[in-house]
C-alpha positions in Angstrom: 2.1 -9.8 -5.7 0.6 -7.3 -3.2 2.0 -3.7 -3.0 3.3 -1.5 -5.6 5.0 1.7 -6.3 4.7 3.4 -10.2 7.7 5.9 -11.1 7.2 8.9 -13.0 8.2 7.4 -16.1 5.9 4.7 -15.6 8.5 2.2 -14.2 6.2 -0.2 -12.3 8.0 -1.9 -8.8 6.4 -5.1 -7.1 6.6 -6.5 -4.2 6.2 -9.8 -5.4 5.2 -11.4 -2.3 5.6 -15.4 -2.7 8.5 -15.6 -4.4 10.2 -13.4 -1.9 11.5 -10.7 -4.6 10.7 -6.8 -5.5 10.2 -7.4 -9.7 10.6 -4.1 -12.1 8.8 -3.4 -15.4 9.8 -0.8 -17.8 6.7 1.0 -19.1 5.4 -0.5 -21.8 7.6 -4.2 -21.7 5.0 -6.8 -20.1 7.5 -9.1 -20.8 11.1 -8.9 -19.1 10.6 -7.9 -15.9 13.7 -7.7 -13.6 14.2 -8.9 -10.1 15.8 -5.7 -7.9 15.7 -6.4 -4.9 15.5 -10.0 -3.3 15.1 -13.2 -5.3 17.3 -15.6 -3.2 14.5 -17.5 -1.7 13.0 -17.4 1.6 15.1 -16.1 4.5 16.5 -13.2 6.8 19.8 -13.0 5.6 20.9 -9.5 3.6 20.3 -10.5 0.2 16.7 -12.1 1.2 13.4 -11.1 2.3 10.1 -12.9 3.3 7.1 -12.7 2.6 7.5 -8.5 1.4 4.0 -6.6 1.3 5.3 -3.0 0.0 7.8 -0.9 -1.7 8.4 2.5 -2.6 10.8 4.1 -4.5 13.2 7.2 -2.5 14.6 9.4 -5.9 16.7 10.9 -3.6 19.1 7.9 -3.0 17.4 5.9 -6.0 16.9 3.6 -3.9 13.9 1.2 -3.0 12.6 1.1 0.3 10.7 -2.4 1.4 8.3 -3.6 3.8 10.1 -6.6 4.8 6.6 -7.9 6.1 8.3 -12.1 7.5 11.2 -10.5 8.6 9.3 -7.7 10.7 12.1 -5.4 9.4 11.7 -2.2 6.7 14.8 -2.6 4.2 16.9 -0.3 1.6 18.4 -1.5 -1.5 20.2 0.6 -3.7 18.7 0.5 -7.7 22.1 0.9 -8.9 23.5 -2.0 -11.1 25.2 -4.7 -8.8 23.3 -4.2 -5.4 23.3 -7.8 -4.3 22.0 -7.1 -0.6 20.1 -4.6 1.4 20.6 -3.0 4.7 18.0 -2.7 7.7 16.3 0.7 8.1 14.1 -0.1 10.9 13.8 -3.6 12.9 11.1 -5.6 15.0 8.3 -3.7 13.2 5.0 -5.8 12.0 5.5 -3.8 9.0 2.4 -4.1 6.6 2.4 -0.9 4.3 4.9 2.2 3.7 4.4 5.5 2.3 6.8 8.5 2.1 5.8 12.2 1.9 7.6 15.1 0.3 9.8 15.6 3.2 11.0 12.5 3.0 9.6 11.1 5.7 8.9 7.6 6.3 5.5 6.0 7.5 5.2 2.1 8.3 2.2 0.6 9.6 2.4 -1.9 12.1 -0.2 -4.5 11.7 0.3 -5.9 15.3 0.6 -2.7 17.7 -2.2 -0.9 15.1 -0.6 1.7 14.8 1.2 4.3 12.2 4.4 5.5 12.7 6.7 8.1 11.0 10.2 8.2 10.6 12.9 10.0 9.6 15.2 8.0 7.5 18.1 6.7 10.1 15.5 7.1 12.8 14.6 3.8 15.0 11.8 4.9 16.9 9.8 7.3 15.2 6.4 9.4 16.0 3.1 7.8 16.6 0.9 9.6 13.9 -2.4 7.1 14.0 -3.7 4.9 16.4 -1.7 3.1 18.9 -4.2 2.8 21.2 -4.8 -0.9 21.2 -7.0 -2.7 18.9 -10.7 -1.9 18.4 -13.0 0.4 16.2 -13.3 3.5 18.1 -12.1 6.6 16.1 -8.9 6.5 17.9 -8.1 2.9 17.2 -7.4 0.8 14.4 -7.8 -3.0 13.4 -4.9 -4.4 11.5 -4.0 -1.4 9.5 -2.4 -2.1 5.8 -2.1 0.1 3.5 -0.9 3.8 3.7 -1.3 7.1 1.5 0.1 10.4 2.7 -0.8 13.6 1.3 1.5 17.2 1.2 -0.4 18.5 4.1 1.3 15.3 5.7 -2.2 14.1 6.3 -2.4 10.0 6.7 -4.8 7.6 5.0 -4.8 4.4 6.6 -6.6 1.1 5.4 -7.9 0.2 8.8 -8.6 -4.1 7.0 -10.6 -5.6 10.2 -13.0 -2.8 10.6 -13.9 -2.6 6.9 -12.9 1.4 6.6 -10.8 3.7 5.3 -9.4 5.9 8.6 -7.8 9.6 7.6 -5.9 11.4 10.4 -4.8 14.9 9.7 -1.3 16.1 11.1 -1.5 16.0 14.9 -4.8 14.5 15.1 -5.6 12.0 18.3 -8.4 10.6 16.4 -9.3 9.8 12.6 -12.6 10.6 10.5 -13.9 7.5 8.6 -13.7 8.4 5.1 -15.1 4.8 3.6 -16.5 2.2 5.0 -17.2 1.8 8.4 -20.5 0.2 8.0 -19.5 -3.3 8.5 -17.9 -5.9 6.0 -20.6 -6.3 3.0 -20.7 -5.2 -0.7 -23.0 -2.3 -0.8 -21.8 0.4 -1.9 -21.3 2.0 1.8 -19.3 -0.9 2.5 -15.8 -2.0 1.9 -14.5 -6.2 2.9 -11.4 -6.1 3.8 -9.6 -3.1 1.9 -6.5 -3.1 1.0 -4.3 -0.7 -1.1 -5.7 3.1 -1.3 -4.8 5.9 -3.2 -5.8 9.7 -2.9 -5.8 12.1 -5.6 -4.9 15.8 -5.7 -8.8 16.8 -5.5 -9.2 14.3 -2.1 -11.0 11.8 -4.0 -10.4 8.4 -2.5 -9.9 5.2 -4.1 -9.8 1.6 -2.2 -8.7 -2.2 -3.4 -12.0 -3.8 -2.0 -10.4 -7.2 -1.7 -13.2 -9.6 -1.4 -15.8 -7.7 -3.2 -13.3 -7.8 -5.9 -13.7 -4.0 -6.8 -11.7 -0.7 -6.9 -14.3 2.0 -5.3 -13.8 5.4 -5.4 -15.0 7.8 -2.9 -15.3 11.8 -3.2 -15.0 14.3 -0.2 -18.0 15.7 -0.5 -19.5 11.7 -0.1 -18.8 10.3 2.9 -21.7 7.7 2.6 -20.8 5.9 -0.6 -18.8 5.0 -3.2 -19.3 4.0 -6.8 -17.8 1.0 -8.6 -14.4 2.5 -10.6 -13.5 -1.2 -12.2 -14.5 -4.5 -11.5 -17.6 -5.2 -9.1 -18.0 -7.7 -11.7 -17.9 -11.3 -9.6 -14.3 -13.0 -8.8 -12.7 -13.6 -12.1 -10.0 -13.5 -15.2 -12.0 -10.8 -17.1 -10.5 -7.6 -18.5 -13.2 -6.1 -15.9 -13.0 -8.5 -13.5 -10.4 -9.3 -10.1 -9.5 -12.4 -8.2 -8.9 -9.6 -4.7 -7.2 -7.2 -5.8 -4.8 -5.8 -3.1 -2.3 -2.7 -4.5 -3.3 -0.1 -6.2 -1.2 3.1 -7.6 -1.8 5.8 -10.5 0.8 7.2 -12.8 1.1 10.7 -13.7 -1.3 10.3 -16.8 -4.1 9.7 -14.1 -3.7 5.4 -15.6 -5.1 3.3 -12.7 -2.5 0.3 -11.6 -4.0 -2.5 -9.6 -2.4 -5.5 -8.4 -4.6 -8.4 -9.4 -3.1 -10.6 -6.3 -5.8 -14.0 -6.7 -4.6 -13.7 -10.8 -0.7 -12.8 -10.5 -1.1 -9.7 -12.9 -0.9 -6.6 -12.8 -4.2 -4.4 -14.8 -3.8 -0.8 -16.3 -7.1 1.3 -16.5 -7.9 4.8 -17.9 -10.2 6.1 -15.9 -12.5 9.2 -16.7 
């Protein structure tokens, strides 16, 4: 499993990678999930997808959107009952991570141009609202970006994996400001290996997948230096407070934290103060 999307009423979507599939719990069932979108193996027909990295959910059309990461495509499928294929929103993308803000407005990163983009929904193109300016490090550029989180000021948290940060480009920005990381790959506490999933509260406060240091961090705004240990940190492992790289994270409306446990195929539920 890699990315995932929680629904107000605690619904939890998957994009559950390997087997090609986008799985649904029901809060509180650990047990039955459901397969909703996908599930017919490998391939680029319709009804398939390969190798998917993120979903969301759109409440507007109840619909899930999905990085379609193998098939370089981002895909729709309806949640009603009886949706047996999807249809292509927007093609030839290296898709990696998805986001949507309250506009409804789409943003994909593209993990081979490094570069965000935003889209209105039927829109192919869409506006260049974070790097695109080759791959490097500079403030301007990113490094195989992931993950996504967009705010209501329509500001854009990026995962930037290869340089080790966490990028944050305001609305109309034509550079970023490292908000973690940025200090090379390593597991001090101003560094981040390879981050992945990131999530941003109402107060600005950061948190990160750290996917080979096997921690969630979190970062405030008024910290730009360091982070502190929110779960995990604890060695690779099966523990209760430990992760095999953890890669998608999410919180529900209770402040629970969700993180996709990728190296042990489960999903983990913290409260966190």
């Amino acid at each position: 499993p890699h990315g995932l999307f929680v629904d107000d009423d605690q619904t939890v979507v998957i994009a559950d990678c390997g087997s090609h599939r986008i799985m649904q719990w029901k809060n509180g069932d650990t047990t039955n999930g459901q397969v909703v979108a996908g599930g017919n193996g490998q391939g680029n027909g319709l009804h398939q997808l390969d190798n998917p990295s993120d979903v969301l959910i759109d409440k507007e059309t109840n619909s899930l959107i999905i990085c379609d990461y193998g098939n370089q495509r981002v895909v729709r499928w309806s949640r009603h009952s009886g949706t047996t294929q999807g249809e292509i929103l927007i093609d030839n993308i290296d898709c990696h991570g998805l986001a949507m803000d309250e506009q409804r407005y789409l943003y994909v990163s593209d993990y081979e141009k490094h570069e965000v983009r935003r889209y209105q929904l039927g829109e192919k193109n869409g506006t260049l609202v974070a790097g695109g300016n080759g791959k490097g490090d500079e403030l301007n550029q990113l490094n195989f970006p992931a993950y996504l989180f967009v705010d209501r000021q329509q500001t854009v948290y990026v995962s930037d994996n290869n340089n080790h940060r966490v990028m944050k480009w305001s609305k109309g920005a034509k550079e970023g400001i490292v908000v973690a990381g940025g200090q090379g790959q390593g597991n001090a506490l101003t560094q981040l290996y390879y981050p992945r999933g990131i999530f941003v509260d109402t107060l600005g406060t950061l948190y990160v997948a750290d996917f080979w240091n096997h921690r969630v961090m979190r970062w405030t705004q008024g910290d730009k230096i360091q982070g502190t240990v929110v779960v995990g940190g604890n060695g690779q492992g099966t523990g209760a407070n430990q992760f095999s790289n953890p890669i998608g994270l999410s919180f529900d409306r209770h402040g629970n934290l969700y993180v996709v446990d990728w190296g042990n195929a489960r999903v983990q539920r913290f409260s966190i103060e």
